[in-house]
C-alpha positions as CSV (number, residue, x, y, z in Angstrom):
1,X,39.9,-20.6,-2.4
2,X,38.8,-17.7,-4.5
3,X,40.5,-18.7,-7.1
4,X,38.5,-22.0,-7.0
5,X,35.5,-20.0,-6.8
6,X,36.2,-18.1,-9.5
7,X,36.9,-20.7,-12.1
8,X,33.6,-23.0,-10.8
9,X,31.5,-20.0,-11.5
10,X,33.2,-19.3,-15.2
11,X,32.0,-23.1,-15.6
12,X,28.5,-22.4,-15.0
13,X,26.2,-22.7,-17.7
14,X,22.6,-21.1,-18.5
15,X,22.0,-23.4,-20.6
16,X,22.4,-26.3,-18.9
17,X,19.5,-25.6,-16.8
18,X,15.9,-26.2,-17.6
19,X,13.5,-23.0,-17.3
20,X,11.6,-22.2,-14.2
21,X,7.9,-21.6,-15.0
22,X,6.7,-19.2,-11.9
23,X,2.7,-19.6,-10.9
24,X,0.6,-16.2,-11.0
25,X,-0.6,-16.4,-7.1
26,X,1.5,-13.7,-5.5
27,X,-0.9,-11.2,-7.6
28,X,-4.0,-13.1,-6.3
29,X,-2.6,-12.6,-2.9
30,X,-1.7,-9.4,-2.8
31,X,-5.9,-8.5,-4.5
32,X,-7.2,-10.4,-1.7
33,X,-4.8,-8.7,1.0
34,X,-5.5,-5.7,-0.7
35,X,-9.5,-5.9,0.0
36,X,-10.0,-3.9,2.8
37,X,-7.8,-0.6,2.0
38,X,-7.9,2.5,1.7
39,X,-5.7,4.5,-0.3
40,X,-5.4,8.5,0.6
41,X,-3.7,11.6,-1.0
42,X,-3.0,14.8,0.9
43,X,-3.9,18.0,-1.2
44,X,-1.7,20.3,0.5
45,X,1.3,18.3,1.9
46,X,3.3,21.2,2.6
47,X,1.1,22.3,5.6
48,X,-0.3,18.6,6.6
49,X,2.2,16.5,8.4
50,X,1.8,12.9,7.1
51,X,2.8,11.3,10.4
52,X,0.9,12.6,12.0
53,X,-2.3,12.1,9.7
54,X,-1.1,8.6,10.0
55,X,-1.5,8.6,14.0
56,X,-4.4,10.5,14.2
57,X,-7.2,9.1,11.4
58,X,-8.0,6.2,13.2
59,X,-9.2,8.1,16.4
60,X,-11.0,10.6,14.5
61,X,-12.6,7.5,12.4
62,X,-13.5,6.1,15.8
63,X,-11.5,2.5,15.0
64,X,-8.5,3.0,17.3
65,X,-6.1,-0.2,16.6
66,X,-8.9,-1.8,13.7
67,X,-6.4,-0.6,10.7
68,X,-2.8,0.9,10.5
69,X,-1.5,3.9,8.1
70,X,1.1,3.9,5.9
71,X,3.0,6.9,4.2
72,X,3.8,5.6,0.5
73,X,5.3,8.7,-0.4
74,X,4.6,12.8,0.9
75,X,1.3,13.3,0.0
76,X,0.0,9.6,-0.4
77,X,-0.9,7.3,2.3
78,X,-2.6,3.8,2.7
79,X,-5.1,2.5,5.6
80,X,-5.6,-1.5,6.1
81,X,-8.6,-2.4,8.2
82,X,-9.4,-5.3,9.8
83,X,-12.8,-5.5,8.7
84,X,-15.1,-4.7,5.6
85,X,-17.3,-2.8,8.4
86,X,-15.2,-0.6,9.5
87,X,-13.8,0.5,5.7
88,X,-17.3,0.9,4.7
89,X,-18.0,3.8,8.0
90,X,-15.1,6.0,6.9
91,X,-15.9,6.0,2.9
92,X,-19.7,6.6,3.4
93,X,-18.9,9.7,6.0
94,X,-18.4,11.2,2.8
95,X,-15.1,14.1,2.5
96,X,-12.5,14.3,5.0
97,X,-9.9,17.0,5.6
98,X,-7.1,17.1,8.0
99,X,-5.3,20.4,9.6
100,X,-8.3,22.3,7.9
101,X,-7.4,21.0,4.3
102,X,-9.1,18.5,2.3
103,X,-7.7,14.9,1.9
104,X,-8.6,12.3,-0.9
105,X,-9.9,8.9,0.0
106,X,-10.3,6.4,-2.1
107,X,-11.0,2.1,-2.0
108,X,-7.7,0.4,-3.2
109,X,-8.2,-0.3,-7.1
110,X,-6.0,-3.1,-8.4
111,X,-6.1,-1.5,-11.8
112,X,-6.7,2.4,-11.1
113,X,-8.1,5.1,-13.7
114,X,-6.2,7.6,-15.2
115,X,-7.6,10.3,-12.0
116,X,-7.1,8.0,-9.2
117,X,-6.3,9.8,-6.5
């Protein structure tokens, strides 16, 4: 049977098949999923704990269960809300800091600047 296998795949043939031409979509879903995020980076991650940031932003925002946190890495984070509204409350609020240290908050930027976040 392997050996079957084997000699059916040796046979196989770029080639032989015609290109695939792949549409651009995915990108303009992923901007339009994208919309309503926030994306965050912690300026002292040794002494703020990211899980718990995660857990505990959207109560001190006052949107329990209207977005969800996401660690991206050890100091960077991402919040998706459910609503324009509610995105627009926690930027205009101005700075944030969490376990008395300052945070960095910024809209999600489908091409960022050179000192995003």
């Amino acid at each position: 049977m392997s050996f079957e296998l084997d000699r059916a795949l040796q046979k196989m043939s770029i080639e032989e098949d015609k290109p695939i031409k792949l549409r651009t979509i995915p990108r303009a879903c992923a901007r339009e999923r994208n919309v309503c995020n926030i994306m965050g980076r912690l300026l002292n991650p040794d002494n703020q704990k990211m899980s718990s940031l995660i857990h505990d932003m959207p109560r001190l925002w006052k949107i329990n269960n209207k977005c969800r946190g996401f660690a991206l890495s050890q100091d960077r984070f991402q919040f998706v809300f459910d609503s324009e509204t509610d995105l627009a409350t926690v930027l205009e609020a101005g700075a944030w800091t969490y376990d008395d240290w300052s945070m960095t908050l910024e809209r999600y930027d489908e091409k960022p600047h050179e000192d995003y976040l």
